[in-house]
C-alpha positions as protocol buffer text, in pm:
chain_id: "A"
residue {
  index: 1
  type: UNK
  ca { x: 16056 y: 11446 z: 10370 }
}
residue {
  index: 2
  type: UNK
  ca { x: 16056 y: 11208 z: 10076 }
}
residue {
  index: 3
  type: UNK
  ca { x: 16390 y: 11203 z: 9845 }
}
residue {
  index: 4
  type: UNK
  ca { x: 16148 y: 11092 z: 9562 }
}
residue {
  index: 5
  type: UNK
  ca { x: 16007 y: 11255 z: 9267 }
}
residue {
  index: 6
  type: UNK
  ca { x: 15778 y: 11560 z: 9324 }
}
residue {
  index: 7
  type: UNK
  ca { x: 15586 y: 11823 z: 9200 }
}
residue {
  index: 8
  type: UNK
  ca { x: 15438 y: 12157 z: 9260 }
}
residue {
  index: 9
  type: UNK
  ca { x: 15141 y: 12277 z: 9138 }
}
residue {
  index: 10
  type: UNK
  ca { x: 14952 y: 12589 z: 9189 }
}
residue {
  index: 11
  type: UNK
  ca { x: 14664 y: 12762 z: 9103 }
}
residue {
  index: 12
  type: UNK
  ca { x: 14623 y: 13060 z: 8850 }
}
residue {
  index: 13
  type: UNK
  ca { x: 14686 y: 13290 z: 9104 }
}
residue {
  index: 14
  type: UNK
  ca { x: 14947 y: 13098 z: 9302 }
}
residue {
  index: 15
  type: UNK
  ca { x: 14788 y: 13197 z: 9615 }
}
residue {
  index: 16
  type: UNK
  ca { x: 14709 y: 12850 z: 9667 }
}
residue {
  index: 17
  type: UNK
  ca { x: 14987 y: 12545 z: 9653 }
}
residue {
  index: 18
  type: UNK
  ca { x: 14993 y: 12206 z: 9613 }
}
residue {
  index: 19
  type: UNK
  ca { x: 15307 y: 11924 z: 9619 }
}
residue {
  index: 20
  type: UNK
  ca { x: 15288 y: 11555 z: 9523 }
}
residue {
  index: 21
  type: UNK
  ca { x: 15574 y: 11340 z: 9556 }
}
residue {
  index: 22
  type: UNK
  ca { x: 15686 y: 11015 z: 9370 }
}
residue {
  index: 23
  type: UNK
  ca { x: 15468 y: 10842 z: 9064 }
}
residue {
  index: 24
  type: UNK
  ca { x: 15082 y: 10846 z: 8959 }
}
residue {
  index: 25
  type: UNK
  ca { x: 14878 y: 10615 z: 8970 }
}
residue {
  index: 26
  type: UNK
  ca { x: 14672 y: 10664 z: 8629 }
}
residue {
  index: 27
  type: UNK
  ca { x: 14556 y: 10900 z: 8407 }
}
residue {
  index: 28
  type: UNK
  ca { x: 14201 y: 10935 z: 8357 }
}
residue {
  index: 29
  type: UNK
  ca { x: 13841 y: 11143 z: 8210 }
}
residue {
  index: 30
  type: UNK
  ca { x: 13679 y: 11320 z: 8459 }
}
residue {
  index: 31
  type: UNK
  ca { x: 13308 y: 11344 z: 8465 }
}
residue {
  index: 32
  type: UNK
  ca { x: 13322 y: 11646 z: 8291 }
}
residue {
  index: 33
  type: UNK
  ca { x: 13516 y: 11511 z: 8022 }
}
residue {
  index: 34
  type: UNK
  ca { x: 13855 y: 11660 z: 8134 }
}
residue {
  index: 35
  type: UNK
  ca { x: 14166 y: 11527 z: 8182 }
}
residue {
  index: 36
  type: UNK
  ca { x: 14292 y: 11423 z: 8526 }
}
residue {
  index: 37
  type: UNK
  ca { x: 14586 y: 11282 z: 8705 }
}
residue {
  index: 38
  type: UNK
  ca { x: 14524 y: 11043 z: 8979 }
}
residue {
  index: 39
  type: UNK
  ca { x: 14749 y: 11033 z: 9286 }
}
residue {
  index: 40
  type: UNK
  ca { x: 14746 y: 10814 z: 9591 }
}
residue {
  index: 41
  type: UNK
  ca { x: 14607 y: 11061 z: 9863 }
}
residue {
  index: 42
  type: UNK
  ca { x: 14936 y: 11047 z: 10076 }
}
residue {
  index: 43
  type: UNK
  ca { x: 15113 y: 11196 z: 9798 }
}
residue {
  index: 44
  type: UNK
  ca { x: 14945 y: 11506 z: 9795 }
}
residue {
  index: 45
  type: UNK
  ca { x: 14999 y: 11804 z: 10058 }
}
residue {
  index: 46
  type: UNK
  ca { x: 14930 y: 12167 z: 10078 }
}
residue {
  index: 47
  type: UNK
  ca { x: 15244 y: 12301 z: 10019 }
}
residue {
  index: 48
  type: UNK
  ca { x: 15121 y: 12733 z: 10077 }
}
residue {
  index: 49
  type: UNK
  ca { x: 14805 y: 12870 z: 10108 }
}
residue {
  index: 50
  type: UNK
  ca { x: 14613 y: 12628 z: 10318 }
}
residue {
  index: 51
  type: UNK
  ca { x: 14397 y: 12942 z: 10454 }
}
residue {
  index: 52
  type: UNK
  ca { x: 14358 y: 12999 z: 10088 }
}
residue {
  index: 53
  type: UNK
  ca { x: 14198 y: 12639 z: 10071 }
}
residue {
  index: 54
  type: UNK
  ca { x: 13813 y: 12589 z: 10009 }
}
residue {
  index: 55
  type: UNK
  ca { x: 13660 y: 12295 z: 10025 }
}
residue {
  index: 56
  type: UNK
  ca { x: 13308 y: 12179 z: 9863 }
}
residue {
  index: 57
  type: UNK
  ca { x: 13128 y: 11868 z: 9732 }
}
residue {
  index: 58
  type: UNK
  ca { x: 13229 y: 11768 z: 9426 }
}
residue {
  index: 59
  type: UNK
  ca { x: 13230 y: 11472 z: 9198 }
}
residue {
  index: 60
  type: UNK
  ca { x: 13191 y: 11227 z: 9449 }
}
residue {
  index: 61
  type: UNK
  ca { x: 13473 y: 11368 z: 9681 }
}
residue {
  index: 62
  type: UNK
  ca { x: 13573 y: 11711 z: 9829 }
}
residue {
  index: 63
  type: UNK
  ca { x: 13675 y: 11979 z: 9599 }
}
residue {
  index: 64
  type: UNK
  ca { x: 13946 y: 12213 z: 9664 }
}
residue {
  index: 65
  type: UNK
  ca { x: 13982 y: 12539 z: 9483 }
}
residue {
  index: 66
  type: UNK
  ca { x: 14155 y: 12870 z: 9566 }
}
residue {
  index: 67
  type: UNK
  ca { x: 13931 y: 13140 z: 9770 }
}
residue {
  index: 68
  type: UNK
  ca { x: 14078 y: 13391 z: 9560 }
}
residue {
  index: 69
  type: UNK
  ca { x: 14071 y: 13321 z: 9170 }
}
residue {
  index: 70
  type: UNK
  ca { x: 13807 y: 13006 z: 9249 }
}
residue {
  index: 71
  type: UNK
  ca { x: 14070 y: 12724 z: 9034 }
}
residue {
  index: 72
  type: UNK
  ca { x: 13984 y: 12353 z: 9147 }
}
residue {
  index: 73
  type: UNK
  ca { x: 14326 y: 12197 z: 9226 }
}
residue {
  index: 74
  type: UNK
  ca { x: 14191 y: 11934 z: 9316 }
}
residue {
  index: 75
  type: UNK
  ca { x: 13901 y: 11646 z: 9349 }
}
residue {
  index: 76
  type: UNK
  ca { x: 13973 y: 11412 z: 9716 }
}
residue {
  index: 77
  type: UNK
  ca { x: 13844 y: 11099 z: 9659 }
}
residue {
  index: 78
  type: UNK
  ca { x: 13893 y: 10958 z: 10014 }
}
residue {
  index: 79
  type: UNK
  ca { x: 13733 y: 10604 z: 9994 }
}
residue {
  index: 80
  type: UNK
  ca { x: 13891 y: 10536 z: 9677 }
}
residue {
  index: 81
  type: UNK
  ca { x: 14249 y: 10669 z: 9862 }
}
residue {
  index: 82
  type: UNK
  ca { x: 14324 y: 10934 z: 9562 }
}
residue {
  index: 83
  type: UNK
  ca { x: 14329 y: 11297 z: 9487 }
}
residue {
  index: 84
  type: UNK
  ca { x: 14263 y: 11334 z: 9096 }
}
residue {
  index: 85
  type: UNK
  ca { x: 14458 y: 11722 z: 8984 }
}
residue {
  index: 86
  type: UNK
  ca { x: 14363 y: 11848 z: 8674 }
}
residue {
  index: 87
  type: UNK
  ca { x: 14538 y: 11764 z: 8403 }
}
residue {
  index: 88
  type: UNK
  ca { x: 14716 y: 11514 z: 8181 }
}
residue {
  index: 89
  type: UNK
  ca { x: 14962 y: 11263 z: 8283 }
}
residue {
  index: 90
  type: UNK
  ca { x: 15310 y: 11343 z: 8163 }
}
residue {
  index: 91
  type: UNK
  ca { x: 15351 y: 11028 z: 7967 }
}
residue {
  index: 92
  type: UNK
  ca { x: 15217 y: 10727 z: 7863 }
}
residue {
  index: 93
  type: UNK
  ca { x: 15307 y: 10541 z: 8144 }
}
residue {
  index: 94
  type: UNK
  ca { x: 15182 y: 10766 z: 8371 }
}
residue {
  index: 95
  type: UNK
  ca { x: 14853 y: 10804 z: 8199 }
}
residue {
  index: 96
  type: UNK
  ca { x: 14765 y: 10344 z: 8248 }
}
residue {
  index: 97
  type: UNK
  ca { x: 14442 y: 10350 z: 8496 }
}
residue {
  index: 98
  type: UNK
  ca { x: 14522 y: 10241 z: 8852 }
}
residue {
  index: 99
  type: UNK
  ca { x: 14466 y: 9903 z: 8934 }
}
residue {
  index: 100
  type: UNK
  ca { x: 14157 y: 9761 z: 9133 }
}
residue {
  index: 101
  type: UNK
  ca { x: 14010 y: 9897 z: 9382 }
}
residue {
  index: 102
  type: UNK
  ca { x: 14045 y: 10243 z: 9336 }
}
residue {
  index: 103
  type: UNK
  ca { x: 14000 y: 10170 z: 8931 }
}
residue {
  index: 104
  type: UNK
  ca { x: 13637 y: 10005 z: 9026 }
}
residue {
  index: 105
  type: UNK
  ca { x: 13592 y: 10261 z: 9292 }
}
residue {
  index: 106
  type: UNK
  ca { x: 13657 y: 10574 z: 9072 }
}
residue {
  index: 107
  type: UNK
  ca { x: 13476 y: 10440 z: 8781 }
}
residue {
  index: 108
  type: UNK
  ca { x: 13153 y: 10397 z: 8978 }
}
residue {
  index: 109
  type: UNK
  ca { x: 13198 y: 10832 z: 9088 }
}
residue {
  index: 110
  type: UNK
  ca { x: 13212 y: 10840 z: 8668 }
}
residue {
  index: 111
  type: UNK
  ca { x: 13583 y: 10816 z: 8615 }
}
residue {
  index: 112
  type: UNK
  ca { x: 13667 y: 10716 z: 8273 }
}
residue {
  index: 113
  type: UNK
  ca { x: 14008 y: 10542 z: 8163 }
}
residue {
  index: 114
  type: UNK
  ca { x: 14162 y: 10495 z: 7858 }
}
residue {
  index: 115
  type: UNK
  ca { x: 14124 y: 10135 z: 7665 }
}
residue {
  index: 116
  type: UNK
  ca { x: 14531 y: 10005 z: 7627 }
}
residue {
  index: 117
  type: UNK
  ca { x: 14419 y: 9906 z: 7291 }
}
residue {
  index: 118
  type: UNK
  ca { x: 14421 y: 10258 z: 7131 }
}
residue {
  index: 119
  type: UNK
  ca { x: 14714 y: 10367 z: 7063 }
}
């Protein structure tokens, strides 16, 4: 067990539970157009409802969304290493695109990150 930062996120139901511990790697645009955290895919564990768990093809990874309300949590991107949740970064910082490879990797399965410039 790590003594770092974590998190817990579930899904609208809660029947479904996921942790991630210590920092981001990037915010970015998924290819829907919505907002997503990227974390390295060590970082991220089911924490409850793993029988809960569904996975499908998504987005150029595996999609995981609760059985019973149907939320994605959740977008495994395993030969870029990351898991992109749903969701803003918390801050600034958190939100600077990952470095290369993953950044070339994820942009090429229609990531989008945001220029440093605007702001």
């Amino acid at each position: 067990m790590s003594n770092g930062l974590y998190q817990r996120l579930a899904c609208d139901c809660g029947a479904v539970c996921l942790l991630v511990c210590g920092a981001p790697l990037g915010g970015a645009v998924d290819p829907a157009g919505e907002p997503a955290t990227l974390w390295p895919l060590e970082a991220v564990q089911v924490g409850e409802g793993v029988d809960e768990l569904v996975s499908r093809e998504a987005s150029g990874g595996v999609g995981l969304s609760c059985r019973r309300c149907g939320e994605v949590v959740g977008v495994e991107h395993a030969e870029a290493g990351v898991v992109a949740l749903p969701g803003a970064a918390d801050n600034a910082q958190d939100a600077a695109p990952p470095a290369a490879p993953s950044r070339a990797a994820l942009e090429a399965l229609g990531y989008r990150f945001p220029s440093k410039g605007n702001g």
